[in-house]
ZAFIKE-186002 format. One record per residue (C-alpha): residue in three letters; x, y, z. Coordinates in nm, 4 decimals, padded with zeros to 6 digits. Layout:
BEGIN
["Ala",[X,Y,Z]]
...
***
This chain:
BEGIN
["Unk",[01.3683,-00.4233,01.3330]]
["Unk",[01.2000,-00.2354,01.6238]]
["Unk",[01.5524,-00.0738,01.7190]]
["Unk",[01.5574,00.0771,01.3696]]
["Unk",[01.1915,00.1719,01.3510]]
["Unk",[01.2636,00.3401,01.6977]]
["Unk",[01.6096,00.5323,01.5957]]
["Unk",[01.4117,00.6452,01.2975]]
["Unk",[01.1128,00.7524,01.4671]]
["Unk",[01.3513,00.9617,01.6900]]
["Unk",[01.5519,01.1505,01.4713]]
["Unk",[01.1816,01.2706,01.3140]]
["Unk",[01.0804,01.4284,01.6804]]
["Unk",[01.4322,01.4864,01.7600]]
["Unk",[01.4330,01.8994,01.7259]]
["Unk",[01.6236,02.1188,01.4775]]
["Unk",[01.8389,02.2476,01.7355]]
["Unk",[01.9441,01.9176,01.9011]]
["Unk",[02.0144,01.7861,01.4930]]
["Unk",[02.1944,02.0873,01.4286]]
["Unk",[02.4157,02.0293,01.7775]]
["Unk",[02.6868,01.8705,01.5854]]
["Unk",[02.7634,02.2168,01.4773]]
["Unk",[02.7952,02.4455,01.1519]]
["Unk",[02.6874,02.2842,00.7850]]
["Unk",[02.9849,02.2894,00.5672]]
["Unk",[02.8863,02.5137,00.3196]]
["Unk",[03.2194,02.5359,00.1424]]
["Unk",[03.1493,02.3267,-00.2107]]
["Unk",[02.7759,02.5233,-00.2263]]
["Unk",[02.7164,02.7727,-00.4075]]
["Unk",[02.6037,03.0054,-00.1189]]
["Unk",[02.9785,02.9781,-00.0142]]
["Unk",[03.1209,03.0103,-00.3408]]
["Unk",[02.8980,03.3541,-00.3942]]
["Unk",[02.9951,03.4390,-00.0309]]
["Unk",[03.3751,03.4158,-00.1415]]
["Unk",[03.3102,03.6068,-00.4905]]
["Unk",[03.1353,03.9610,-00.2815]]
["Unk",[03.4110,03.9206,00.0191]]
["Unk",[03.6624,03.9216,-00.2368]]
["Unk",[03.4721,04.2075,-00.4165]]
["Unk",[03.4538,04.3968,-00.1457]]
["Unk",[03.7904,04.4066,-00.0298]]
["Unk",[03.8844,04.4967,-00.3975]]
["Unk",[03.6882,04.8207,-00.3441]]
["Unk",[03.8884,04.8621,00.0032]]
["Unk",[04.1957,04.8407,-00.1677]]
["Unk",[04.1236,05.1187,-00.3744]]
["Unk",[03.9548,05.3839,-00.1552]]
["Unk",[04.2413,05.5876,-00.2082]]
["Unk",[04.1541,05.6196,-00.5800]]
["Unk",[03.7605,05.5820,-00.5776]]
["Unk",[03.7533,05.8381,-00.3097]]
["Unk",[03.4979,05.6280,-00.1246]]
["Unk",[03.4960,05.5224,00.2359]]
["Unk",[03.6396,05.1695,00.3086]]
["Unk",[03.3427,05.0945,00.5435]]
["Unk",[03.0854,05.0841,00.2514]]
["Unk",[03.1555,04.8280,00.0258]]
["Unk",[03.2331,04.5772,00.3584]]
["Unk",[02.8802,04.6455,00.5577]]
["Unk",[02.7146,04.5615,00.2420]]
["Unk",[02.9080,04.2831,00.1849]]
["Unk",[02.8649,04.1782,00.5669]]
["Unk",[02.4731,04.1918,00.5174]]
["Unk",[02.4933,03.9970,00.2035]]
["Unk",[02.6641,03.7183,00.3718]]
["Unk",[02.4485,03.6271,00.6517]]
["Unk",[02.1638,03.6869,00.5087]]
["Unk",[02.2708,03.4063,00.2750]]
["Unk",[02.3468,03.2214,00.5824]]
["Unk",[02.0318,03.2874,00.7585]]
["Unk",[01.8399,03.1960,00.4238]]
["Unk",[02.0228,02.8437,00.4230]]
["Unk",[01.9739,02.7991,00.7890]]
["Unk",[01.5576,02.8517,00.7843]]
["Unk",[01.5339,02.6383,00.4811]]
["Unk",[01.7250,02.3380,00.6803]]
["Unk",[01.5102,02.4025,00.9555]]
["Unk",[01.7646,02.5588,01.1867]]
["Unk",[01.7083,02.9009,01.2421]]
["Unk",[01.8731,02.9588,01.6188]]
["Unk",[02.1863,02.8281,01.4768]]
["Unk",[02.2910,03.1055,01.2412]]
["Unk",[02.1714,03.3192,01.5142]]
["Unk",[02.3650,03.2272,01.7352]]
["Unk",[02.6687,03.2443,01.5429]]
["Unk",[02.5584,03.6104,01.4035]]
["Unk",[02.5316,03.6673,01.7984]]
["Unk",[02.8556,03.5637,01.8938]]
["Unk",[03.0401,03.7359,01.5596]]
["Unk",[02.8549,04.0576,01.6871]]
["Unk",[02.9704,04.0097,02.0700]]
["Unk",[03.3850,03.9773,01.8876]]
["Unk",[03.3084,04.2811,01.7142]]
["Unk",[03.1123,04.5382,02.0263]]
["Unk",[03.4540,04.4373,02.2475]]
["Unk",[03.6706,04.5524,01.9742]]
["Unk",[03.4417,04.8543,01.8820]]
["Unk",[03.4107,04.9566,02.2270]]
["Unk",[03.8087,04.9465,02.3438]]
["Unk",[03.8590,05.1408,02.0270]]
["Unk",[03.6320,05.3680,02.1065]]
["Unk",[03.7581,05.4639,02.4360]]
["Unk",[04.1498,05.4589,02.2926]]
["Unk",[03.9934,05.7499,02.0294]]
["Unk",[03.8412,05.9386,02.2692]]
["Unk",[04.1274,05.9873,02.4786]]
["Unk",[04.3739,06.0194,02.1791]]
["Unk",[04.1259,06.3218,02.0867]]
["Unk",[04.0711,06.4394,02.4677]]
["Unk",[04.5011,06.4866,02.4901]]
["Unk",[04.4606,06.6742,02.1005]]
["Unk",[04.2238,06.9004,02.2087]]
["Unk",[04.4296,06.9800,02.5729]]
["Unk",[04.7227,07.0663,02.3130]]
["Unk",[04.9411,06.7880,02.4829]]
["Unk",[05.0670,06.6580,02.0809]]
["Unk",[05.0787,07.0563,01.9891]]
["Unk",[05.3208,07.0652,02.2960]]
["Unk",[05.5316,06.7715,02.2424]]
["Unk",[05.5373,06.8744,01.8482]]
["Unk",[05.6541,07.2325,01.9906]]
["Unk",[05.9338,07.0198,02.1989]]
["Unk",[06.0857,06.8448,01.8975]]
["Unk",[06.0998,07.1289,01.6860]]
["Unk",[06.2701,07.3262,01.9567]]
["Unk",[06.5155,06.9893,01.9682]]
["Unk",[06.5787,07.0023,01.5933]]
["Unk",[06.5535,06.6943,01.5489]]
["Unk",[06.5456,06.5423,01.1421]]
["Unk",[06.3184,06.3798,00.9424]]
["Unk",[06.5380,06.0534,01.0330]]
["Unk",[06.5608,06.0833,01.3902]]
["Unk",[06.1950,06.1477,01.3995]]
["Unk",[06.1312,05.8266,01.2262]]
["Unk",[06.3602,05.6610,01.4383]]
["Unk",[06.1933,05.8103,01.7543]]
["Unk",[05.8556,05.7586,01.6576]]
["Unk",[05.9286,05.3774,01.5221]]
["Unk",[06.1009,05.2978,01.8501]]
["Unk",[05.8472,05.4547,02.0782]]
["Unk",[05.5793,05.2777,01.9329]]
["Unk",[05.7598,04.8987,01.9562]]
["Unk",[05.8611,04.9958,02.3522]]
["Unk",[05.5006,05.1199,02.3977]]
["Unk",[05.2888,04.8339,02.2581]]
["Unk",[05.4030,04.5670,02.4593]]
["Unk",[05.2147,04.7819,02.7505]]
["Unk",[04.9793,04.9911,02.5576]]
["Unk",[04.8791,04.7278,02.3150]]
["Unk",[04.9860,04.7660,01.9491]]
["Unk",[04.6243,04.9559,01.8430]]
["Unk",[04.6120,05.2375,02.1062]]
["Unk",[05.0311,05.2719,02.0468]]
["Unk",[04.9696,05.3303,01.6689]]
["Unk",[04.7061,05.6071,01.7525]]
["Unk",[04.9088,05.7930,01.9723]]
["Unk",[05.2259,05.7770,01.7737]]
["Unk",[05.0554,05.8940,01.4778]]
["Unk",[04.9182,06.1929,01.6210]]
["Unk",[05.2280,06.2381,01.7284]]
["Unk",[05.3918,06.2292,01.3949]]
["Unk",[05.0870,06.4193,01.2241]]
["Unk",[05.1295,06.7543,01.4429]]
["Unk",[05.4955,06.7403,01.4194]]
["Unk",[05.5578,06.7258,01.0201]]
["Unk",[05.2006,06.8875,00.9765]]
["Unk",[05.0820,06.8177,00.5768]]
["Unk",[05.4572,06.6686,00.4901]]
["Unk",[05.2344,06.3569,00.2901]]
["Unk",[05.5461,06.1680,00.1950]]
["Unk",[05.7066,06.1681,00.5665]]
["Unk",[05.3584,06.1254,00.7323]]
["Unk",[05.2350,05.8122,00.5365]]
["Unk",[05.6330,05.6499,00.5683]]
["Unk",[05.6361,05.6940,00.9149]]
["Unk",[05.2919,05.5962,00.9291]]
["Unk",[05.3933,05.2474,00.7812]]
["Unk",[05.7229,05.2320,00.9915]]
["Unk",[05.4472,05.2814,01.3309]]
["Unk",[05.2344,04.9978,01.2084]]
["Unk",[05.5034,04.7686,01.1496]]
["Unk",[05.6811,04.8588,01.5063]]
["Unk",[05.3566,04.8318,01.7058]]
["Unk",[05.2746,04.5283,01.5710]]
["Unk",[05.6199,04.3791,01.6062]]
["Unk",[05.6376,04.4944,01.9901]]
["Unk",[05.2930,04.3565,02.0587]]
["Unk",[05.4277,04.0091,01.9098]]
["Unk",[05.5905,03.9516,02.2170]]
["Unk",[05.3392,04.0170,02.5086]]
["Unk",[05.0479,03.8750,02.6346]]
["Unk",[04.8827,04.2523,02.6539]]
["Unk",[05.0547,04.3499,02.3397]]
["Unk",[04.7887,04.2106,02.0713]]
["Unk",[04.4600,04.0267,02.0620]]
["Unk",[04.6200,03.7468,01.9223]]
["Unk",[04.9145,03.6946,02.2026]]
["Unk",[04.6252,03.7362,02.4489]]
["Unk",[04.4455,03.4413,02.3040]]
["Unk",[04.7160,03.1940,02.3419]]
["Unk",[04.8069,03.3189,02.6420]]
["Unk",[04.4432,03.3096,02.7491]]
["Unk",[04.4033,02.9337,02.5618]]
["Unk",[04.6864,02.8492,02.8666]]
["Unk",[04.8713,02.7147,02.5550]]
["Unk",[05.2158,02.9693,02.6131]]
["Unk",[05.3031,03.0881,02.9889]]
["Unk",[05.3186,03.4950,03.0380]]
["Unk",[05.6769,03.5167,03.0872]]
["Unk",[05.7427,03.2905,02.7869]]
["Unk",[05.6615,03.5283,02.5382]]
["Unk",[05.9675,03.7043,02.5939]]
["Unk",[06.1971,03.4319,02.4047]]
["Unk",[05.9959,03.6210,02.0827]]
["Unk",[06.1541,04.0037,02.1403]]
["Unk",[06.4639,03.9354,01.9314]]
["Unk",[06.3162,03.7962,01.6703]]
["Unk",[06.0204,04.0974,01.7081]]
["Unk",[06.2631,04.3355,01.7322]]
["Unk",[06.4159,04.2665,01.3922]]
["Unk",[06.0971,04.2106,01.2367]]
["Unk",[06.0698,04.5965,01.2885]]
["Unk",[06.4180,04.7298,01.2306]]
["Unk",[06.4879,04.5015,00.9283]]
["Unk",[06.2250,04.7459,00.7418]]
["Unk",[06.3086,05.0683,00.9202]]
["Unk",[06.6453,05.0258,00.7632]]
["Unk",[06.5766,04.9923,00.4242]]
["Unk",[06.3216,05.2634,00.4243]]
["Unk",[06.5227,05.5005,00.6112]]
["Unk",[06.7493,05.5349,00.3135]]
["Unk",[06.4460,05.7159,00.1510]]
["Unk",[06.3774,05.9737,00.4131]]
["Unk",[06.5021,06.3111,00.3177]]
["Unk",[06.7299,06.4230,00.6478]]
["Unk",[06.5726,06.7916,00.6926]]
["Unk",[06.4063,06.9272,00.9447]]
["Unk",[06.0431,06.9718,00.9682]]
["Unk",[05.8963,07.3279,00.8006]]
["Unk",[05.6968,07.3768,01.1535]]
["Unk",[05.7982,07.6917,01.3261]]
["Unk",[05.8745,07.6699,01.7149]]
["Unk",[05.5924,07.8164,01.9314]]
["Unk",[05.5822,07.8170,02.3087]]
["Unk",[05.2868,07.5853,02.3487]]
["Unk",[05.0885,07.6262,02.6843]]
["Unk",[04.8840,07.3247,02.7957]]
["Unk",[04.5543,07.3448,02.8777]]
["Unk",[04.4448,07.2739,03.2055]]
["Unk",[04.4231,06.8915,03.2711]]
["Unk",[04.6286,06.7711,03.0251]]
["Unk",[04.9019,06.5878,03.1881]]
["Unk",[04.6287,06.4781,03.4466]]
["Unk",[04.4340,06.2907,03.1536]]
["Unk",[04.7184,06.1446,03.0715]]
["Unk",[04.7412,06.0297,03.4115]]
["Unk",[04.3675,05.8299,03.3651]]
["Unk",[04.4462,05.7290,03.0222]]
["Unk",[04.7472,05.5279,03.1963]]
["Unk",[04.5402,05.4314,03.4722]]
["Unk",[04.2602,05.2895,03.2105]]
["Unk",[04.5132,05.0765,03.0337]]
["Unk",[04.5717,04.9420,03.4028]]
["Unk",[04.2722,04.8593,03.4831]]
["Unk",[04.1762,04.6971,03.1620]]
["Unk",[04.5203,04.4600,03.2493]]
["Unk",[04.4481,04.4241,03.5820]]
["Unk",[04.0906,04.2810,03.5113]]
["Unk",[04.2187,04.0385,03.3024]]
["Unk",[04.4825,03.9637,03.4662]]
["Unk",[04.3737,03.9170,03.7875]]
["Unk",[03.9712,03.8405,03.7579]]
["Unk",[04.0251,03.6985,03.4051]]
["Unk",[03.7371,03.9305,03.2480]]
["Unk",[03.7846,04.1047,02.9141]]
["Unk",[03.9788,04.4242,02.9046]]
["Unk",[03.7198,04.6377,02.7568]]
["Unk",[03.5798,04.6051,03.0939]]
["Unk",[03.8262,04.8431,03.2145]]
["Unk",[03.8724,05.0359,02.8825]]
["Unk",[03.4991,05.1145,02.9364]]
["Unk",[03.5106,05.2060,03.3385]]
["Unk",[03.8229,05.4097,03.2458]]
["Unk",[03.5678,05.6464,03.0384]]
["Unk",[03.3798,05.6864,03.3345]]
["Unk",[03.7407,05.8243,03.5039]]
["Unk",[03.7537,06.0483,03.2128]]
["Unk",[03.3829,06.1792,03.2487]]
["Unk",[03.4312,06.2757,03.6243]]
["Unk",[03.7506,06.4711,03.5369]]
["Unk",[03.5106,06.6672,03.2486]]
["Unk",[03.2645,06.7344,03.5320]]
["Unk",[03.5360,06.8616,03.7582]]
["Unk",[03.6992,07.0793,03.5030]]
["Unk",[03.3556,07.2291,03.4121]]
["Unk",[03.3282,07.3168,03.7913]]
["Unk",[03.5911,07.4658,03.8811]]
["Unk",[03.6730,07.6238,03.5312]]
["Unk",[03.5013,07.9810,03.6439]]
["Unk",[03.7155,08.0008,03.9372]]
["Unk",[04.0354,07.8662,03.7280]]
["Unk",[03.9372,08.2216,03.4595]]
["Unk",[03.9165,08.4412,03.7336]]
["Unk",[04.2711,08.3566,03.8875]]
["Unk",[04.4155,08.3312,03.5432]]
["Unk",[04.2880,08.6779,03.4436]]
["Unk",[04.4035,08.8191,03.7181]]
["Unk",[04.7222,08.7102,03.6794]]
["Unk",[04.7420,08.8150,03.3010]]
["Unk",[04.5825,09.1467,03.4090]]
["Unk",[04.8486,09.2401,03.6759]]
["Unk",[05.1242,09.1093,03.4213]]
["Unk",[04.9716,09.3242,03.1570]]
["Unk",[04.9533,09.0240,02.8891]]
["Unk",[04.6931,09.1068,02.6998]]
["Unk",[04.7533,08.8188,02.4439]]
["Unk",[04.6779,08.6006,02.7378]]
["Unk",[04.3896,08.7757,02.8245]]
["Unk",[04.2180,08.7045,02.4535]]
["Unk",[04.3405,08.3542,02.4838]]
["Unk",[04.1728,08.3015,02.7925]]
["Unk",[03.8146,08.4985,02.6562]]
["Unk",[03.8050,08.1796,02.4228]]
["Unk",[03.7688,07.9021,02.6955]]
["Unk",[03.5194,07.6773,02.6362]]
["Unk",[03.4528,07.3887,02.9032]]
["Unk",[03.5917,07.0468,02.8053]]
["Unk",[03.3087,06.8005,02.6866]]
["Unk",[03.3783,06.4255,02.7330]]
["Unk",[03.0482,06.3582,02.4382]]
["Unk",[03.2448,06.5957,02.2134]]
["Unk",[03.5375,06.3805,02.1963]]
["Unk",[03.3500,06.0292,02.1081]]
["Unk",[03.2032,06.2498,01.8662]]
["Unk",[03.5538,06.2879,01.7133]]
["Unk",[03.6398,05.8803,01.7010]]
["Unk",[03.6938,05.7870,01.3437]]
["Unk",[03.3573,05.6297,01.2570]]
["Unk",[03.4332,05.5225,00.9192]]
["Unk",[03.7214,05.2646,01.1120]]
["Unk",[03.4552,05.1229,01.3615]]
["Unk",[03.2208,05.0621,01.1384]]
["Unk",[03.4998,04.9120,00.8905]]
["Unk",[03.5843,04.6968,01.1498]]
["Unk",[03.2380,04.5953,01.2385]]
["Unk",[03.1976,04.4738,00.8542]]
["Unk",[03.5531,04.3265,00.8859]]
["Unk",[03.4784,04.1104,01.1752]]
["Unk",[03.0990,03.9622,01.0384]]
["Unk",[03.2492,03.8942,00.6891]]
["Unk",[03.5454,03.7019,00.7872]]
["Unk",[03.3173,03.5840,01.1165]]
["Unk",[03.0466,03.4553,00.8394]]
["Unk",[03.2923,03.2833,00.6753]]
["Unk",[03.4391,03.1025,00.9329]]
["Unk",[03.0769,02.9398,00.9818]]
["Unk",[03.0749,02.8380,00.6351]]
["Unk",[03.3264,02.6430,00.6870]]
["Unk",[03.5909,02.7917,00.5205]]
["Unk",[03.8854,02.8723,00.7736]]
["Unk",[03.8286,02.5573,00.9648]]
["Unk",[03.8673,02.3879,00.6075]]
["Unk",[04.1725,02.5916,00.5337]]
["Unk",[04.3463,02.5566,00.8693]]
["Unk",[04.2529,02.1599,00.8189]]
["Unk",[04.4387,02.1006,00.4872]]
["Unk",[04.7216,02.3358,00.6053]]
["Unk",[04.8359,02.1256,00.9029]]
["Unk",[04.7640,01.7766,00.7678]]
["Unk",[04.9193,01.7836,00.4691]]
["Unk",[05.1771,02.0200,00.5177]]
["Unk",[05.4534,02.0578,00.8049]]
["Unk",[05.3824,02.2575,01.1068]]
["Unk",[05.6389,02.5308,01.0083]]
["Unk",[05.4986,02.5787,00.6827]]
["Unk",[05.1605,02.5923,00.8030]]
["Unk",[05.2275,02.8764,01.0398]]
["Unk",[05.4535,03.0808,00.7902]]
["Unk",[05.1256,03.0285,00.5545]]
["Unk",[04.8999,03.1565,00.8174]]
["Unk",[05.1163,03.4387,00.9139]]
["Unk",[05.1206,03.5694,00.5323]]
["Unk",[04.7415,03.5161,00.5781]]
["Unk",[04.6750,03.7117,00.8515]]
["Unk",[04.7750,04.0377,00.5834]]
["Unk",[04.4224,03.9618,00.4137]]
["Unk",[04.2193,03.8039,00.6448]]
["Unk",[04.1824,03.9628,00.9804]]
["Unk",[04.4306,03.7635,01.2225]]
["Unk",[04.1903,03.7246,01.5522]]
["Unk",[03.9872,03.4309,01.3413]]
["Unk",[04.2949,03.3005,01.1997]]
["Unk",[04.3919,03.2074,01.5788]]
["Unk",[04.0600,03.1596,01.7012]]
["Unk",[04.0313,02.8701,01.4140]]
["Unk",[04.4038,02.7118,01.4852]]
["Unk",[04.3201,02.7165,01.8923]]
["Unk",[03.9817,02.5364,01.7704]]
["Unk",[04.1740,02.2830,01.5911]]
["Unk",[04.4480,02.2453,01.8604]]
["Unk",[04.6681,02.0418,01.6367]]
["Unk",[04.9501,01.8346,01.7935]]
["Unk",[05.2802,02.1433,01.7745]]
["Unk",[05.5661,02.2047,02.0026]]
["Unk",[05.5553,02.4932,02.1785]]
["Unk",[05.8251,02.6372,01.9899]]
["Unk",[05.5545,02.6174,01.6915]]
["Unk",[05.2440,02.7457,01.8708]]
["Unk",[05.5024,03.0850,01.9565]]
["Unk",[05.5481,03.0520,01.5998]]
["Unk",[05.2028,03.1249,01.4833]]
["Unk",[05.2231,03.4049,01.7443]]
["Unk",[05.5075,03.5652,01.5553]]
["Unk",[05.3699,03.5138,01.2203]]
["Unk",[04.9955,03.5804,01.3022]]
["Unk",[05.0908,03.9363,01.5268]]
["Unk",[05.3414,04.0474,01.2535]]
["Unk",[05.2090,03.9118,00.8967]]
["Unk",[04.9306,04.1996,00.9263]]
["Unk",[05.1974,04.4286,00.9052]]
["Unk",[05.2169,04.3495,00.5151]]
["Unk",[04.9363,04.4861,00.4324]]
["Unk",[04.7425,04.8677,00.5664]]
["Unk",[04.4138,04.6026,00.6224]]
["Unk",[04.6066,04.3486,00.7792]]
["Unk",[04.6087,04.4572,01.1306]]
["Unk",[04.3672,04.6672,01.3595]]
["Unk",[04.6337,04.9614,01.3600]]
["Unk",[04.7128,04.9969,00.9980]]
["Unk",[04.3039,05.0495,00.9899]]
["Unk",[04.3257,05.2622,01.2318]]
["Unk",[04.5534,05.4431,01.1267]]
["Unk",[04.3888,05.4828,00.7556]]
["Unk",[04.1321,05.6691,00.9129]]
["Unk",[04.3488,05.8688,01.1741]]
["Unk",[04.5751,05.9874,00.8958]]
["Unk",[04.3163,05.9986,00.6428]]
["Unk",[04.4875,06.1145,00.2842]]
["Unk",[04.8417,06.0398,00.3766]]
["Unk",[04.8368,05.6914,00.4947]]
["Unk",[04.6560,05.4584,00.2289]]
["Unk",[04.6600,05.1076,00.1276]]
["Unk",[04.8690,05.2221,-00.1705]]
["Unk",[05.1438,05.4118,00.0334]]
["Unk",[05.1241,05.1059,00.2613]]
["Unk",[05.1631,04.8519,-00.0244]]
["Unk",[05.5151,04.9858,-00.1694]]
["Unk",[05.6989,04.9036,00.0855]]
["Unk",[05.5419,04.5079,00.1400]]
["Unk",[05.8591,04.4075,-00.0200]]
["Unk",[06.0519,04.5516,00.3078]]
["Unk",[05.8671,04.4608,00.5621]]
["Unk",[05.8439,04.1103,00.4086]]
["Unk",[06.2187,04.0821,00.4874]]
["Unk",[06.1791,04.1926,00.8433]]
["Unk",[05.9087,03.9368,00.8511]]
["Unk",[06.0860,03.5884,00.7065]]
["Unk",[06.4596,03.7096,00.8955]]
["Unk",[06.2300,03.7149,01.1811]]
["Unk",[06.0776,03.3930,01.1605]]
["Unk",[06.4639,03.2586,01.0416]]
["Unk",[06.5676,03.3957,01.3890]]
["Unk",[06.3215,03.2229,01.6138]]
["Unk",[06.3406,02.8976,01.4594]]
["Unk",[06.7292,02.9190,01.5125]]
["Unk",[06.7471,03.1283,01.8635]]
["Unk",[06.4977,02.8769,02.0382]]
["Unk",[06.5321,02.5517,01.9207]]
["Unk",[06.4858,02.3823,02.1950]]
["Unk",[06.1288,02.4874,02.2338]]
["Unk",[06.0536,02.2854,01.8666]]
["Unk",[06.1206,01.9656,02.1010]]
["Unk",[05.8792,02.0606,02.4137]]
["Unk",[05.4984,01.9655,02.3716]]
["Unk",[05.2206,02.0756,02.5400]]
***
């Protein structure tokens, strides 16, 4: 009797943080959750059709991001646990400024090379090549699967695209199909390297698949991309780009930025790599590389004039002289400027929605039913076609949380599926969104959509491919 009397009398003074300990309410049968699922779902309805309401796909998500946890919150201070869904908001928020932030540094470097004319000179080189419409696709697709596995599949996207943008300049048809074909091959390489996509880096982080063993995955990665590029090759028109050849002259520092962009991407590997911090440690220190360049070219651009004029002068180039009356110094602040707000702040509503959801309940309760009641194979496939909708980094985070009982030939599985099922959709993966607002007008969710059918092929031949070509891993558990 005075055990009871005691327990009871201790759970009254016990604190609402220590009773809220056991972790998140499950909120998924209430009807906070249900409304939560009816304005994510609205939201991402108005996403879908930006292309035809002419409205910005970060609006109808930041409301809808608000909405959410400020149901949340309102739950939370009613049960008498306020720090809880502030902590959670917290750690959401912290996902979301280490995403925002090694975007933000990709962008300004992207614009940085644009504005020292590097794309206008490698667009100059390929027209002078003659290459096709084809071979271009083939180039750029190619570039960008060899590229991610380094470069990561988000800053690879950006760069091809920009690529692809100055060389078929306004061609909509060719830009948003090789636009798709980039997304597809970026995500595809990334599939199969640690550095390659935030989802490879979390198993590999999790300890769960070794570095080199992500490698068995490039076959199967490799077709996941080409399967697609195949089929919509047949719908490229094999002419040559309506861009007439210029001689292009660099501007000064151009190569040598792309020296520090290379040398960023380093150092965001090496420190986690080697210190096991996050990578937009380095993203963010390679900045600072980039601002000390601006300051030296600011210096020494008088000097740089002079000798430059006096060349022109004495060669009696007079074009060159008007050219070089139009120098302004290069500004590091005008380039962040640039970055494609509309995408961060997409992403930012992205990441709270599907993060405020997660503390519902909802993913843990999905990933739950998937792998108990069906087979581990299925589950993963399921998760993969997921991943197109709802943004793949939870979709991992949620299945590491769970750690269910899979051979490691199934845990590379939902690395396969979860890096490459975003490819279906334009939303489904951080570079189709980035690349919505990089190639704003000729790569939608629409132009994206048609060709699901496609890359669902590359996508299931793929997964047909690993289950067959390593076999052996389906029988080796962690």
């Amino acid at each position: 009797m005075w055990k009871l009397l005691f327990i009871a009398l201790a759970a009254l003074l016990m604190s609402p943080a220590a009773l809220a300990a056991a972790g998140p309410l499950d909120l998924t049968t209430s009807t906070v959750g249900i409304v939560a699922i009816i304005i994510f779902t609205a939201a991402y309805i108005l996403v879908m059709g930006e292309e035809r309401l002419h409205m910005r796909k970060s609006k109808p998500v930041l409301v809808a991001a608000g909405l959410i946890w400020i149901m949340i919150g309102w739950v939370y201070v009613d049960q008498g646990f306020p720090g809880v869904a502030e902590d959670a908001f917290r750690h959401n928020l912290l996902e979301f400024a280490e995403l925002m932030l090694f975007l933000l540094v990709a962008m300004t470097y992207i614009n940085a090379l644009e504005e020292r004319r590097l794309f206008d000179a490698l667009r100059s080189w390929m027209v002078k090549k003659g290459f096709t419409y084809r071979q271009l696709f083939w180039l750029s697709g190619f570039l960008a699967f060899f590229i991610s596995p380094i470069a990561d599949n988000l800053t690879t996207a950006l760069l091809m695209c920009a690529v692809v943008m100055k060389v078929a300049d306004g061609d909509k048809k060719f830009i948003g199909m090789s636009c798709v074909s980039i997304v597809v091959a970026a995500n595809a390489g990334g599939a199969f390297s640690p550095f390659g996509d935030i989802t490879t880096l979390m198993v590999w982080q999790a300890g769960i698949v070794k570095f080199h063993e992500f490698f068995v995955l490039f076959i199967p990665s490799l077709l996941n991309y080409l399967l697609p590029a195949l089929i919509m090759n047949f719908f490229i028109e094999n002419k040559k780009p309506q861009a007439v050849y210029e001689e292009v002259e660099l501007k000064r520092g151009a190569l040598r930025i792309t020296g520090l962009f290379l040398l960023t991407i380093a150092t965001a590997v090496a420190c986690h790599m080697f210190l096991h911090l996050p990578p937009v440690l380095g993203m963010m220190m390679g900045l600072g590389y980039l601002q000390f360049f601006g300051y030296f070219l600011r210096m020494t651009l008088p000097g740089s004039l002079a000798r430059k004029r006096a060349m022109a002068e004495r060669a009696g180039d007079m074009e060159r002289l008007k050219r070089l009356g139009g120098v302004v110094p290069f500004d590091v602040f005008s380039r962040v400027q640039r970055a494609e707000w509309d995408t961060l702040l997409f992403f930012y509503g992205i990441v709270m929605c599907v993060g405020g959801l997660g503390f519902l309940g909802y993913l843990h309760l999905l990933s739950d039913t998937l792998y108990n009641e069906w087979s581990p194979t299925y589950a993963n496939v399921a998760l993969g076609l997921m991943s197109a909708v709802i943004d793949n980094i939870p979709v991992m985070f949620a299945v590491l949380s769970m750690q269910p009982d899979m051979s490691h030939g199934q845990w590379l599985l939902i690395t396969l599926t979860a890096g490459t099922g975003g490819s279906l959709l334009s939303i489904g993966s951080a570079a189709g969104v980035a690349l919505m607002g990089q190639a704003r007008g000729y790569y939608t969710f629409a132009s994206h959509l048609k060709w699901a059918p496609a890359i669902a092929v590359g996508f299931f031949v793929s997964i047909v491919v690993h289950i067959w070509l390593n076999d052996h891993l389906f029988h080796i558990f962690n």
